[in-house]
C-alpha positions as CSV (number, residue, x, y, z in Angstrom):
1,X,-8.6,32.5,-41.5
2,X,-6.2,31.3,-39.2
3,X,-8.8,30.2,-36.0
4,X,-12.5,31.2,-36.4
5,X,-12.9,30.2,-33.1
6,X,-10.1,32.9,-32.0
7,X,-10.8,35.2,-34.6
8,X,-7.0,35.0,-35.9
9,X,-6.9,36.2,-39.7
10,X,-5.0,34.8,-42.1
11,X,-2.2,38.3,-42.0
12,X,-2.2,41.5,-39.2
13,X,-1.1,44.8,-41.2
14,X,-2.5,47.0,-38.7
15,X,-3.0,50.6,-39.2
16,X,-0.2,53.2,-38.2
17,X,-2.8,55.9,-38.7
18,X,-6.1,57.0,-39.5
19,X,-7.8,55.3,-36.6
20,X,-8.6,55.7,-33.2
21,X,-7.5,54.0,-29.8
22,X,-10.1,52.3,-27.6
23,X,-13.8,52.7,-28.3
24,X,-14.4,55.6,-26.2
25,X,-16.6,53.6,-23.5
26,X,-19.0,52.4,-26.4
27,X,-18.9,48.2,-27.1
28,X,-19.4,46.6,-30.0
29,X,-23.0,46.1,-31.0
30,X,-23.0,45.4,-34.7
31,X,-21.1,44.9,-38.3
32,X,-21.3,46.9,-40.8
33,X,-20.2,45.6,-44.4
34,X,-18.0,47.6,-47.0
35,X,-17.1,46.7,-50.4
36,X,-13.2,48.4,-51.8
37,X,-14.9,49.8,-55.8
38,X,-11.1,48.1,-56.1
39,X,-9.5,44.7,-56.4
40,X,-7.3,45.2,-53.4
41,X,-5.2,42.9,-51.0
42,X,-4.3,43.8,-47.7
43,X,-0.8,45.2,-48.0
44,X,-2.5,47.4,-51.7
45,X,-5.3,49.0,-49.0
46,X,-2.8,49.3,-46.5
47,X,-1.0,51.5,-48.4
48,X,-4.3,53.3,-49.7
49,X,-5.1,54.5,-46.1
50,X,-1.9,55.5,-45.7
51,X,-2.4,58.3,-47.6
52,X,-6.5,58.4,-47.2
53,X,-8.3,59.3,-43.6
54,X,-10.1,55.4,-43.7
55,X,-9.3,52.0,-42.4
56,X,-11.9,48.9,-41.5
57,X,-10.9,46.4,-38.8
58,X,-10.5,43.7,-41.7
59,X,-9.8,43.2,-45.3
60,X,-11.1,39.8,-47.4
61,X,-9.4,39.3,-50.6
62,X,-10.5,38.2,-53.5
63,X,-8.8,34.6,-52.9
64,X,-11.0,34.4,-49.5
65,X,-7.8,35.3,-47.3
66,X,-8.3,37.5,-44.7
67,X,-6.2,40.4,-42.9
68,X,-6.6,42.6,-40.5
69,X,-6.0,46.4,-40.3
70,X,-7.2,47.8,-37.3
71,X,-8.0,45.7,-33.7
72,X,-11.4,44.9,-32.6
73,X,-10.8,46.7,-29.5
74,X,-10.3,49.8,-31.4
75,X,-12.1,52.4,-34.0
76,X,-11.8,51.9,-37.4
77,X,-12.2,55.1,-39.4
78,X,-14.6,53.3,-41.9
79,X,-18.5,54.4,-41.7
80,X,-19.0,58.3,-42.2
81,X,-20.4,58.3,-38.8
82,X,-18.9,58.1,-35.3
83,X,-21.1,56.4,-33.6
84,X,-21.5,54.0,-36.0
85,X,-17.7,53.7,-36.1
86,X,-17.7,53.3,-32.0
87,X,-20.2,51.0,-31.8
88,X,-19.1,48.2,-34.6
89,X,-16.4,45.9,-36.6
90,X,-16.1,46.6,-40.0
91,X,-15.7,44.3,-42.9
92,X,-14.1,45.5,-46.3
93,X,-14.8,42.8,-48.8
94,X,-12.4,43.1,-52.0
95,X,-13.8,43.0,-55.5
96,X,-12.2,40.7,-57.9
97,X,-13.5,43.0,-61.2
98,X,-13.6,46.8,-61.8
99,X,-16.6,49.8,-63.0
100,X,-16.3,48.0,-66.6
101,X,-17.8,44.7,-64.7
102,X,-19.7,46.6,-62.0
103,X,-17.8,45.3,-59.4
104,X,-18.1,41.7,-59.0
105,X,-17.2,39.8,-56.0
106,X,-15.9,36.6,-56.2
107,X,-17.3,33.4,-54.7
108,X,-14.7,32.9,-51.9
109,X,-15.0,36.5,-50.7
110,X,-18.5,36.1,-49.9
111,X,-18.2,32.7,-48.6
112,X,-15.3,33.5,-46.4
113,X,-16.4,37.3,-45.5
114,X,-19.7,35.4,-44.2
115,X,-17.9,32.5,-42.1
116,X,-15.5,35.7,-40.9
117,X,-19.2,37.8,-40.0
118,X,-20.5,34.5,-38.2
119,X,-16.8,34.1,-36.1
120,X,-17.4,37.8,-35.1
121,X,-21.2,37.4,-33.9
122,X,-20.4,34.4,-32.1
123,X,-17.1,35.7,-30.7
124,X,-18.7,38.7,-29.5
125,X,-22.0,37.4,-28.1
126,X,-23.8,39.6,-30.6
127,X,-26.8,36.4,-31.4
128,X,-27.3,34.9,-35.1
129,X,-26.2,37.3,-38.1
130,X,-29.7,38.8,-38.8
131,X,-29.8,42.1,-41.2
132,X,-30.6,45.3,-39.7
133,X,-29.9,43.9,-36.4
134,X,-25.9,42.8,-36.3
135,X,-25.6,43.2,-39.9
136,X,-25.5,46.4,-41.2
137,X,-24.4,48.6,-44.4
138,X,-22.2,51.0,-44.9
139,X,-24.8,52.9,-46.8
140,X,-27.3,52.8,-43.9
141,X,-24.9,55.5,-42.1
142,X,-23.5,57.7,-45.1
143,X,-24.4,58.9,-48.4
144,X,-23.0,55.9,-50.2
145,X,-24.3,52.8,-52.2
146,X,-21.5,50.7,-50.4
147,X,-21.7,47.8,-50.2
148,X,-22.8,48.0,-53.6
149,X,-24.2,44.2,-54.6
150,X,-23.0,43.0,-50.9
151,X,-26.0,45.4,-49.8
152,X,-29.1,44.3,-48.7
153,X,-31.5,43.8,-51.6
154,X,-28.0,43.0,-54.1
155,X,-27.6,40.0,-55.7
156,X,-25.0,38.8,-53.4
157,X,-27.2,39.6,-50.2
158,X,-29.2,36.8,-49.6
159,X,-26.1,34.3,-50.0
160,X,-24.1,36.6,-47.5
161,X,-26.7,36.4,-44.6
162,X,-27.6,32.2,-45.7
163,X,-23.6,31.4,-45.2
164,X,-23.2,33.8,-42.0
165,X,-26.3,32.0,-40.7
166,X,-25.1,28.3,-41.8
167,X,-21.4,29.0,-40.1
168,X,-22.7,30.7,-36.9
169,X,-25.6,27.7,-36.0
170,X,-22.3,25.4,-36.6
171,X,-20.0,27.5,-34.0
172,X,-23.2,27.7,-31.6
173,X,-23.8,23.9,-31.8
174,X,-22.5,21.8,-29.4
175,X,-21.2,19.0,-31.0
176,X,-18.5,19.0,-32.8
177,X,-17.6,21.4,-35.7
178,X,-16.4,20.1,-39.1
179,X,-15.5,23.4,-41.0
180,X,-15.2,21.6,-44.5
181,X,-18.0,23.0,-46.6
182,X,-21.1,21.1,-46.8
183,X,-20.9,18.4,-49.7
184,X,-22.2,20.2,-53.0
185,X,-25.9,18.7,-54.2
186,X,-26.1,15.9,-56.7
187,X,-26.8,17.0,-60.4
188,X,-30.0,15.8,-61.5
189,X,-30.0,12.7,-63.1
190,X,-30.3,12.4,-67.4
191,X,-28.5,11.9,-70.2
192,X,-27.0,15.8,-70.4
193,X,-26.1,15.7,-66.8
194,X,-23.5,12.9,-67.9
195,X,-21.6,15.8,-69.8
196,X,-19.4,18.5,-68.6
197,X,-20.2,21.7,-68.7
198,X,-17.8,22.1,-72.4
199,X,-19.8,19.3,-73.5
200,X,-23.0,21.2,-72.9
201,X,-21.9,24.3,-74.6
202,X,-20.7,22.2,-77.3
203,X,-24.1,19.9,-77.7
204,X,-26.4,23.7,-77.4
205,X,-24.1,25.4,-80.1
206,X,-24.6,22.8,-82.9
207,X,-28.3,22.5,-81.9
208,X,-28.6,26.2,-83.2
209,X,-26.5,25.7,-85.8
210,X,-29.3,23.1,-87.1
211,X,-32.2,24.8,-85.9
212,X,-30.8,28.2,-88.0
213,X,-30.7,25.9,-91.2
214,X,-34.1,24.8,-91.1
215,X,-35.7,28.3,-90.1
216,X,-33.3,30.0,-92.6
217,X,-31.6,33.5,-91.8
218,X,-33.4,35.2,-88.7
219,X,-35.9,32.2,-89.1
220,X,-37.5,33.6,-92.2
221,X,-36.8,31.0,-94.3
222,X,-34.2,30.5,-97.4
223,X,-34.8,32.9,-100.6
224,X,-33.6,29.6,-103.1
225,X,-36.1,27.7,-101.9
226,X,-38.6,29.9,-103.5
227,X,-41.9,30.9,-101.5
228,X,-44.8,29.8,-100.3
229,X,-48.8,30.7,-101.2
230,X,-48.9,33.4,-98.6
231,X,-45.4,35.1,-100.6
232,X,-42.8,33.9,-97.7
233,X,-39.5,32.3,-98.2
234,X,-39.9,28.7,-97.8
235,X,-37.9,26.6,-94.8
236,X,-36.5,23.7,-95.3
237,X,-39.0,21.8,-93.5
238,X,-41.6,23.4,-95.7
239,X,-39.6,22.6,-98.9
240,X,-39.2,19.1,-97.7
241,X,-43.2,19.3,-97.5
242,X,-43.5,20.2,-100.4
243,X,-41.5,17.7,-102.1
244,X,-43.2,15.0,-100.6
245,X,-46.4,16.5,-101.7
246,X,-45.3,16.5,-105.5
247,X,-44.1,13.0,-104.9
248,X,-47.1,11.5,-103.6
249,X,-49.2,13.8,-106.4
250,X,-50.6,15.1,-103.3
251,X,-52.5,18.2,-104.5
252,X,-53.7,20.3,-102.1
């Protein structure tokens, strides 16, 4: 985004067609979010409404970036329902994954589709992003399960409203707004915090590999090491036992 404080995306590629001038007397009262089913930027769903009755007053990609289709000032052809297309600003939000992923959404989308739902609250004097109230689905208006894991109750919900709410109490405070993103937590201190991530993996895959050769195949022991009383394949911890047993002339 260009200016959050002047709601200036990042590219305009407004809509031709498939909208409608002015708001017909209504203002704008809420947001309602959208997700593409697509991994679309703005010139790709541009060209998709060409040729489709849609369009949504903004696109964000799945790098974060955000465009513009249709003016705030008039309708967007986006909800299934005309008042619900008088009365807000819609927000597509691109996947970055198709069916074959069920339609993940990357990290910057959300992020940045929440700082660009905060800019629009606070622009428009609607209060603090709060769901059911200035945040809305698509699916509350038509037969739809847009936005799919965007939606209230998907596992991307919760993170949306937290970031809308973090951006818009820094646009509403009164002194003066850094828009880096807040320094990330510390790891927890230990010795496997000291390694990256491929050193993790690395350390948990040979830790199975061990634990497999002393459980045996599917952890029910090794068929050469002969079997215990009870007529089960011995371990190799339970050979090792055993051993020492016969060693000591330990007989029981």
């Amino acid at each position: 985004m260009k200016s959050w404080e002047n709601l200036e995306p990042d590219q305009y590629r407004l809509m031709n067609k498939h909208f409608t001038p002015g708001r017909g007397g209504r203002t704008i009262r809420y947001l309602v979010r959208h997700h593409t089913a697509g991994i679309l930027n703005t010139d790709q769903v541009w060209n998709v409404w060409q040729s489709r009755q849609a369009s949504a007053h903004y696109l964000v990609e799945p790098s974060g970036r955000i465009g513009q289709l249709v003016n705030d000032w008039d309708t967007a052809w986006a909800n299934g329902n005309a008042n619900a297309n008088a009365e807000s600003i819609t927000i597509e939000h691109s996947n970055n994954g198709g069916a074959g992923q069920d339609w993940p959404i990357s990290d910057a989308t959300i992020e940045e589709g929440a700082h660009l739902a905060a800019a629009l609250c606070h622009g428009y004097n609607l209060g603090r992003p709060q769901f059911g109230v200035n945040i809305r689905d698509h699916r509350e208006f038509y037969g739809t399960s847009c936005p799919y894991h965007l939606a209230n109750g998907g596992k991307y919900h919760q993170r949306y409203m937290q970031r809308a709410q973090y951006w818009y109490d820094r646009m509403a405070s009164k002194a003066p707004i850094d828009y880096a993103d807040p320094a990330p937590a510390p790891k927890p201190e230990g010795p496997l915090m000291a390694l990256s991530d491929a050193e993790q993996r690395e350390l948990l895959t040979k830790t199975r590999e061990v634990w497999d050769q002393l459980r045996g195949p599917g952890g029910k022991g090794w068929a050469q090491l002969g079997k215990n009383t009870a007529g089960s394949n011995l371990t190799m911890v339970d050979a090792l036992a055993a051993l020492r047993h016969d060693l000591a002339g330990d007989t029981k």
